[in-house]
N, C-alpha and C positions, 0 to 999 in steps of 0.2 A: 496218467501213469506212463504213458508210451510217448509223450513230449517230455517227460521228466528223463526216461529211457534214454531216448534220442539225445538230447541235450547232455548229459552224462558220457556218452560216445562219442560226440565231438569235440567235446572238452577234452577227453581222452588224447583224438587223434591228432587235433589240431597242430602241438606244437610237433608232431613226427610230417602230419606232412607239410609245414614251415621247413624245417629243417633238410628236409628229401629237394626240397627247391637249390635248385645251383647257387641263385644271388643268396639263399637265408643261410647263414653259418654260424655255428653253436662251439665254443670250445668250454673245457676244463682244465687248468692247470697247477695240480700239488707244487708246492716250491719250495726249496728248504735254502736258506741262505743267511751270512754271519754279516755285522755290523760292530765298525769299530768309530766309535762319536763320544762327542763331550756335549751336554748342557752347560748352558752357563748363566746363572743369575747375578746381576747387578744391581747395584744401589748408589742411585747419583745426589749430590749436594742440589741445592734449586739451582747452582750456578753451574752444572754444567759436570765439575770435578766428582771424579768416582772416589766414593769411601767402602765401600764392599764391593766383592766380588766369591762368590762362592761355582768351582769348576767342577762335573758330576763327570765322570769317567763312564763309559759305555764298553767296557775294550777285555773282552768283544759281548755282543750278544748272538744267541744264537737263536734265528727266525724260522719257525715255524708258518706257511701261508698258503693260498689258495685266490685262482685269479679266472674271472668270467667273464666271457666276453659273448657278445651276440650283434652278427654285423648282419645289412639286409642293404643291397646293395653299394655302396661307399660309406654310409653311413653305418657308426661304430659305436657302440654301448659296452661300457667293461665297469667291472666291481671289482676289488683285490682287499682283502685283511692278510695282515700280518699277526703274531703274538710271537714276542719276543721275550727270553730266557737267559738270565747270566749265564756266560760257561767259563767264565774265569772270574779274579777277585778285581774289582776295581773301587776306586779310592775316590771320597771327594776333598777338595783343596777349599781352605777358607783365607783368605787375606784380607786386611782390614788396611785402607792410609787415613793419613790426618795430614792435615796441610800438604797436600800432594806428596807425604812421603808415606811407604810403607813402612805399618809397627808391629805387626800381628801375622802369621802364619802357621795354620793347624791343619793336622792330615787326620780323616777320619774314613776307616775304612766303610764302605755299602754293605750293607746285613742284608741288604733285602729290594729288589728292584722290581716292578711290573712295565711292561710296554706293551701298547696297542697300536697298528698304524693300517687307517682304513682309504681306500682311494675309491673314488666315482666317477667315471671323466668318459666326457663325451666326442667324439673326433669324426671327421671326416676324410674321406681319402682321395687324394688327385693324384690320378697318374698322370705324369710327365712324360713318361716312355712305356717301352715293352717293361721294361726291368726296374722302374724307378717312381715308387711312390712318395709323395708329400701328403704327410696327414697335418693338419690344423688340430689346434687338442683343447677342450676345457676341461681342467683338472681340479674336483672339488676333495683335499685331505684334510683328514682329521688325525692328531696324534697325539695319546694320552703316555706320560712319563710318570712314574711316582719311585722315588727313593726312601730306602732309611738307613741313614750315616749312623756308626754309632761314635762312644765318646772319641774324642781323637787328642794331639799331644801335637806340640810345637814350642815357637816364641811367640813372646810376646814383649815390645821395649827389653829384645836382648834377653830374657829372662826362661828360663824352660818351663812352660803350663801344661795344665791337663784341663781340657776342655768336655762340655757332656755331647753329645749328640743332635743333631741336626734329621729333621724330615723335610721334603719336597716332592709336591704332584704339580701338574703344569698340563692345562689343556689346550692344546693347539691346534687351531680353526684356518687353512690353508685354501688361498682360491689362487690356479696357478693357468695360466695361458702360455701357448709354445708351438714348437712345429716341431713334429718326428718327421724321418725318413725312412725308408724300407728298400735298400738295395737288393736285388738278385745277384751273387757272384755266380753261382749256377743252379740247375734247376731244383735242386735240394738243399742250398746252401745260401742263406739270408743274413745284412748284415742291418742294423737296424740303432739310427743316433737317435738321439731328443735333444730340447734345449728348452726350459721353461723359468716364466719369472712367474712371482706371485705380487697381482696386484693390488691386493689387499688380505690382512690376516687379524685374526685378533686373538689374541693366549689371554688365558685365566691364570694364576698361579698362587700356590698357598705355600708357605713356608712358617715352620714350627722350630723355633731353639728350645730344647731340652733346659731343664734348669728346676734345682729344688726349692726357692725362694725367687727366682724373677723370669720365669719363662717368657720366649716371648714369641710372638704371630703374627706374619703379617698377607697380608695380599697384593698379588700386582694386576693389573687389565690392563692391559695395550691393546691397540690398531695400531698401522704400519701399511706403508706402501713402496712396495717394490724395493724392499729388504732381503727378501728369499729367493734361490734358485733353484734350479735342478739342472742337473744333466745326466744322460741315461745311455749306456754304449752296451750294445748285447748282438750276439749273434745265432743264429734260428739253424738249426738242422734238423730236415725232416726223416725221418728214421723210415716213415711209411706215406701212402699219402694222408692217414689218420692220425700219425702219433711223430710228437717232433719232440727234439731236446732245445733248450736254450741255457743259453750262457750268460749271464747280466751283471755288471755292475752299474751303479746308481747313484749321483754324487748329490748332498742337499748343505747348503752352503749362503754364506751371506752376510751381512750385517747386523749390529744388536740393534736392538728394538726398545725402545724407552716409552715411559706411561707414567698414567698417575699410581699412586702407592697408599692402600689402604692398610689400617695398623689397629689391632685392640688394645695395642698396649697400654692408653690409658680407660680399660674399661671397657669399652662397648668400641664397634666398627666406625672408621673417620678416616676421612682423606688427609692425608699427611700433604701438606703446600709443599713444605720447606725441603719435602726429596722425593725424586721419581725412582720406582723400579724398571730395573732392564730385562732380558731375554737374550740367549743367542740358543743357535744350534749348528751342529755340524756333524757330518758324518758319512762315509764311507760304507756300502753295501752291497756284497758280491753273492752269485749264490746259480743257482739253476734251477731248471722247472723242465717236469714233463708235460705238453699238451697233450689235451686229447679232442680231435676234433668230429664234429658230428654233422 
């Protein structure tokens, strides 16, 4: 009883006196920040020529998040989730070509949007100087999208349609390497770049056409390499030596990502040869956080 005791109280104190140590450092930071980005799914011929393209509007979302870090010496351990909120109305775009021309264009507004965006990244820190750090970063994100368009209206071959509704979720598996920087401009006042490519990724995605007689679903899977970026510009103000403000924005950017393309359409799940699914994303992410360090 009194080693179960005991062992109960270290457990206790342990991570207070980790954190009482000068090198062990513990932070928390609430963050609240807005995102303005487009998804975009494609649909390629086996030759290459796009025949769909469906554009998912983001503009804006409004994020919700919380960011942890725990550093012990140079060495740097952080977790960050985001959940992301509509705060205005956005629109997805469907265009359809044949023979490299477009015939088809329908706007269908978003009823209904969820976002997730989770980061785990592990870095280490060289100082260069008194005031000038290089951190090295491995950056493991994960980012779940799901929409639902409802009916929408357009052309079609010149002609005015009414179209039914479109759904899309898309899960996005990100491994991202890069170097940050950490200037001093003075002793309260931090300015703080990134620069990261992702060299390898691979997204899930489902897509649902609405339809009373011939709905239809398909899936895409990609891998990709070194298609995605990031860059990340923010500046650090320490209010105390415990509690600081920062300022961020976050840019994620890139090339579309093409795959093979599964389809039920006739019946049960098959790899469709004759057309690959694509991928993009893009998006802009500003916002603030207060730390709280320990």
């Amino acid at each position: 009883m009194k080693k179960c005791f005991f062992a109960v109280i270290v457990s206790l104190l342990f991570p207070i006196l980790c954190f009482s140590q000068t090198d062990f450092h513990f932070s928390v930071a609430p963050r609240l920040s807005a995102t303005w980005g487009e998804l975009t799914e494609l649909l390629y011929n086996n030759d290459g020529t796009l025949v769909s393209q469906l554009d998912w509007e983001q503009k804006p979302l409004i994020n919700l998040g919380l960011e942890a870090e725990l550093s012990f010496y140079n060495f740097v351990l952080s977790a960050a989730f985001d959940y992301s909120a509509p705060l205005g109305n956005s629109y997805m775009y469907d265009s359809d070509w044949e023979d490299e021309k477009k015939y088809s264009f329908t706007k269908h507004q978003i009823i209904k949007t969820e976002n997730y965006n989770t980061e785990l990244a592990f870095a280490y820190k060289i100082k260069t100087g008194t005031k000038l750090s290089v951190i090295p970063e491995l950056q493991l994100n994960y980012i779940y999208s799901s929409f639902d368009a409802g009916n929408g209206s357009g052309t079609r071959h010149n002609r005015d349609i009414r179209v039914y509704g479109v759904d899309y979720n898309r899960h996005s598996f990100f491994v991202f390497t890069g170097l940050s920087t950490r200037a001093e401009l003075t002793p309260r006042f931090f300015l703080k770049t990134a620069f990261f490519t992702a060299p390898f990724l691979f997204q899930h995605s489902y897509d649902y056409h609405h339809g009373v007689k011939h709905p239809f679903s398909s899936r895409d899977v990609q891998m990709a390499f070194f298609t995605k970026y990031k860059f990340n510009l923010s500046t650090e103000f320490f209010i105390a030596k415990t509690l600081s403000l920062e300022l961020f924005t976050r840019f994620l950017f890139g090339f579309p990502d093409k795959g093979p393309l599964y389809s039920d359409y006739f019946g049960s799940w098959a790899h469709i040869t004759e057309q690959k699914g694509g991928a993009a994303i893009n998006y802009i992410k500003s916002g603030l956080s207060l730390k709280l360090i320990f």
